[in-house]
C-alpha positions as CSV (number, residue, x, y, z in Angstrom):
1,X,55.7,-86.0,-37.5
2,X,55.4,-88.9,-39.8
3,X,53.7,-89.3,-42.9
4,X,51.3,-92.3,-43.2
5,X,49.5,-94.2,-46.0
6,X,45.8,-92.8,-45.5
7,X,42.9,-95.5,-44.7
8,X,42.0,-96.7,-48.0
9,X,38.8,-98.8,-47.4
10,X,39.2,-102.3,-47.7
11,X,42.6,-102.2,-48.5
12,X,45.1,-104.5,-46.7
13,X,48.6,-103.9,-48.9
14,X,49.8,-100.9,-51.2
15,X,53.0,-100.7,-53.1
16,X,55.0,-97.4,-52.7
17,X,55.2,-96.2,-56.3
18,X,57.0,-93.3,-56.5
19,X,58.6,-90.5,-54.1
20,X,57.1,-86.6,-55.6
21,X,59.7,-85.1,-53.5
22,X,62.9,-85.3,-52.1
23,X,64.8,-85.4,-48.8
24,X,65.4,-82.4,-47.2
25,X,62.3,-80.5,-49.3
26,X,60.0,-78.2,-47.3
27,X,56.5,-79.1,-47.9
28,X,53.6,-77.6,-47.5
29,X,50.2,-79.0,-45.5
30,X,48.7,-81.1,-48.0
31,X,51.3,-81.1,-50.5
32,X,51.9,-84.4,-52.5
33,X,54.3,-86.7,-51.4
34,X,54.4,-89.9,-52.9
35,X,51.9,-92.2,-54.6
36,X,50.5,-96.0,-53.5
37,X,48.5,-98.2,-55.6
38,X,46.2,-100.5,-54.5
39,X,44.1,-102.8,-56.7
40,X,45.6,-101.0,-59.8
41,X,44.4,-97.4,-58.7
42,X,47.4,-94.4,-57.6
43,X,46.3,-92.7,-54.6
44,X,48.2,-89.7,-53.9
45,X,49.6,-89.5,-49.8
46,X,49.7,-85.5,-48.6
47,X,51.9,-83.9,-45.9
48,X,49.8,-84.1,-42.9
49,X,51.6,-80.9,-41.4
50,X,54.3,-78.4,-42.8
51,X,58.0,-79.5,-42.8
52,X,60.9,-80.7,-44.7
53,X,61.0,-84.6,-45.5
54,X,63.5,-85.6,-43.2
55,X,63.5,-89.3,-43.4
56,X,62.1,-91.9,-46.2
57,X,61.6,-94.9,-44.2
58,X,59.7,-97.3,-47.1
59,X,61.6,-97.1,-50.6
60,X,60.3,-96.7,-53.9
61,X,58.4,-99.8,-55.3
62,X,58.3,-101.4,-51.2
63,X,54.8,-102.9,-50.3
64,X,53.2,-100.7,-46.9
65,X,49.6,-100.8,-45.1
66,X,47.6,-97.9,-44.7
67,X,48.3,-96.5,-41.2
68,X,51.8,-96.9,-41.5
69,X,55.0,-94.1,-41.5
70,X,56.6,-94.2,-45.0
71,X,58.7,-91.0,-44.3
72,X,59.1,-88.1,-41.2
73,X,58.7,-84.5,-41.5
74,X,60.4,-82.0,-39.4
75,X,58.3,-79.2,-38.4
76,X,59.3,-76.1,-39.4
């Protein structure tokens, strides 16, 4: 299951700021994950499902969009 950058409104572009966890973690459904800004405001992305974070696939302090994967969790 992959974890995406939530719809933030208007927002076109978000900068990865920091990873809350690690690889191979076990999370919990709405657990923190990592943080984005956008316009100068942190959001905080959640774990959509429970899992451990299998994969980062956008590195600390990388620009994303909302709706895209930065990481994938393996249920379980």
């Amino acid at each position: 299951m992959d974890i995406v950058v939530p719809d933030l409104g208007e927002v076109g572009e978000v900068k990865l700021v920091r990873w809350l966890v690690a690889l191979g973690e076990r999370l919990e459904v709405g657990e923190a994950v990592a943080e984005v800004e956008a316009d100068k405001a942190v959001f905080v992305v959640e774990a959509p499902v429970a899992g451990v974070l299998e994969r980062i696939l956008v590195p600390q302090g990388q620009p994303t969009r909302p709706g895209e994967a930065i990481a994938r969790l393996r249920n379980g």
